[in-house]
N, C-alpha and C positions, 0 to 999 in steps of 0.2 A: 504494500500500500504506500502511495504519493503519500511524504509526514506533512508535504503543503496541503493534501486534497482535505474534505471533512471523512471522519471517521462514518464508518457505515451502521445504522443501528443496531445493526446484533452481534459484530465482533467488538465493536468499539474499541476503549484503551488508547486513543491515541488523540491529543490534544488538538485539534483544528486550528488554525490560525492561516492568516493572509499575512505575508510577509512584503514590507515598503522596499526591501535591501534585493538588490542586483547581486551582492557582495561586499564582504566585508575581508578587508586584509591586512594583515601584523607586517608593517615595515620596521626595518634598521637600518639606517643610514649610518656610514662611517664614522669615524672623528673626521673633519674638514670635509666630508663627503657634499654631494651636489646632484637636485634632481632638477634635470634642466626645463625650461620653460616649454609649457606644452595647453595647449588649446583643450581643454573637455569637451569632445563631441559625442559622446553618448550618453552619459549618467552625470547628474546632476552628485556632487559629492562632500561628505563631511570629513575634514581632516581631525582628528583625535589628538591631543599629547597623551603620551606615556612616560617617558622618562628622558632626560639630558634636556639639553637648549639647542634650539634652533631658530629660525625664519621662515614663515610661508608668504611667497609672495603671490599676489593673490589681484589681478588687475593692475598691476604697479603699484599697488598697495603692501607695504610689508607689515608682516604681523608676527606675535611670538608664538611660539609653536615649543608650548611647556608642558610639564603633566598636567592637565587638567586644563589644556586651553583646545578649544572647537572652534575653526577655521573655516567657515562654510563659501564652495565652492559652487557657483552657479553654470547652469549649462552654459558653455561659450565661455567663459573665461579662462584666461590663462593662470598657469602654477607655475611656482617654480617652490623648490625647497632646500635649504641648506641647513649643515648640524654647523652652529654654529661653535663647537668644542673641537680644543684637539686634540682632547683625551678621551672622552666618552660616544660612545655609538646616542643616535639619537632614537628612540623607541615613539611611532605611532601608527593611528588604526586609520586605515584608508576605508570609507563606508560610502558605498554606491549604491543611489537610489533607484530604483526601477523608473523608466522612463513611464511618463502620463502617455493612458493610453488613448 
C-alpha cells in the first residue's frame, strides 16, 4: 500500500496524510565550501539551518543561514550559499515544495 494513498477500511493501520514536500534533503557544505548561484525552476523551497555559519543568498539579498534560521526560496529566484567557517562543515535541510497544481 501507497503510505501517501488513504488507508482502506478493513486492513487499515496506516496513517493517511497528503504530503506539501517534493522533498526534503540533509546538506553539508564544507568549511569555505560554495553553492553557486542557480535559478529555482521547479519547487518552490525552504532552506533550514542546522548547524555552523553561513550565507544564503537569496535574490541578491544575503541572509544568515544558522541553526534555527529559515530562508525561504521562491519559485524563480536565484540561490547561492556559502559556509561561511573555515573550520566547520555547515549543516542544513533543503525542503521542496510540490509545485500548485
Amino acid at each position: 500500500m501507497d503510505p501517501l494513498s488513504p488507508a482502506d477500511e478493513e486492513g487499515g493501520g496506516i496513517l493517511a496524510f497528503t504530503t506539501a514536500f517534493a522533498a526534503v534533503l540533509a546538506c553539508a557544505l564544507d568549511p569555505g565550501g560554495r553553492v553557486g548561484r542557480h535559478v529555482q525552476q521547479a519547487c518552490p523551497e525552504l532552506v533550514i539551518g542546522l548547524a555552523g555559519r553561513g550565507t544564503a543568498t537569496v535574490a541578491g539579498r544575503e541572509l544568515p543561514l544558522i541553526a534555527g534560521s529559515v530562508v525561504e526560496l521562491p519559485l524563480g529566484d536565484h540561490l547561492a550559499i556559502r559556509n561561511d567557517s573555515d573550520e566547520d562543515a555547515l549543516h542544513y535541510l533543503i525542503v521542496k515544495a510540490r509545485p500548485a497544481r
